[in-house]
C-alpha positions in Angstrom: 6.7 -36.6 4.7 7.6 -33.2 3.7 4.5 -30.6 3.5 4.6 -27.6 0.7 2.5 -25.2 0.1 -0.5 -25.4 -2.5 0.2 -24.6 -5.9 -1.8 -20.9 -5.9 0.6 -19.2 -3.2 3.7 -20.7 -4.9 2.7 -18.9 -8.1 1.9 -15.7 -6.1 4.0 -12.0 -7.1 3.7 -8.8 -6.0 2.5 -8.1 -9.8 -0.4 -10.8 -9.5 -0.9 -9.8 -5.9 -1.6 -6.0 -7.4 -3.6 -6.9 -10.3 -6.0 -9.1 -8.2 -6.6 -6.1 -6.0 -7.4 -3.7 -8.1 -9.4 -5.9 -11.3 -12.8 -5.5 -9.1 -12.1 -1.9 -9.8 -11.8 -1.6 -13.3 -14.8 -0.1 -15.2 -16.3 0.9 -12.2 -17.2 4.5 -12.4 -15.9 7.8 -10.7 -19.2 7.7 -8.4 -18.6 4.4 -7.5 -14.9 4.6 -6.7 -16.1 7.7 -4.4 -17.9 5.7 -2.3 -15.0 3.3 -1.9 -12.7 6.0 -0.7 -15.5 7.2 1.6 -15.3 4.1 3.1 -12.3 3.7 3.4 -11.6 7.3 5.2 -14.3 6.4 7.5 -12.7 3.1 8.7 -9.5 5.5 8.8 -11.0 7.6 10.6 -12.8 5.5 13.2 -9.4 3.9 14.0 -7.9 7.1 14.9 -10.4 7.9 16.9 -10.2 4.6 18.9 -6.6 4.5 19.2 -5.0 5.0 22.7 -3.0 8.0 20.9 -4.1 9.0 17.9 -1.8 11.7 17.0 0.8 8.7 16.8 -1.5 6.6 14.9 -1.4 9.8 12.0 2.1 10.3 12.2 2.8 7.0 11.6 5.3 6.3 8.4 5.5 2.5 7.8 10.2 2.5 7.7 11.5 2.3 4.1 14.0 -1.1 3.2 17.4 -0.3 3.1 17.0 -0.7 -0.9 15.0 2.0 -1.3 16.5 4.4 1.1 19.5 4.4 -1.1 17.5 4.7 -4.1 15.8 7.8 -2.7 19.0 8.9 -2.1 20.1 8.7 -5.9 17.1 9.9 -7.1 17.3 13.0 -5.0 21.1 13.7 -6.1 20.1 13.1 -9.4 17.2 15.9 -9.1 19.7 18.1 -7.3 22.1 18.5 -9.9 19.7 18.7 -12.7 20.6 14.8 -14.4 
């Protein structure tokens, strides 16, 4: 018997995946966004501070796809000769 995956992650896209993260923040207020960032630097900055070299951990780029490396490179030839 062949096993699939429920229904919800089948319907799953980056677009839904977006909007279900950001909804909860909709009509919130600047104040209350604030205190999200806070948080959110805190955690940031408590992992640095517990990583076994930390000045890696904030130079840390995550690698761009090949897609969007060539992209880039359009966009900045584009930009470059004024397009």
């Amino acid at each position: 018997m062949r096993q699939s995956l429920p229904a919800t992650f089948l319907e799953r896209t980056p677009a839904k995946d977006t909007e279900d993260d950001v909804s909860r923040f909709r009509g919130t207020t600047i104040a209350e966004r604030a205190r999200v960032l806070e948080s959110l630097c805190q955690m940031a900055a408590e992992f640095i501070a517990q990583h076994e070299d930390p000045q890696r951990a904030l130079d840390w780029q995550d690698p761009c796809s090949p897609e969007t490396e060539a992209l880039l490179a359009r966009l900045r030839k584009r930009y470059q000769h004024g397009d």
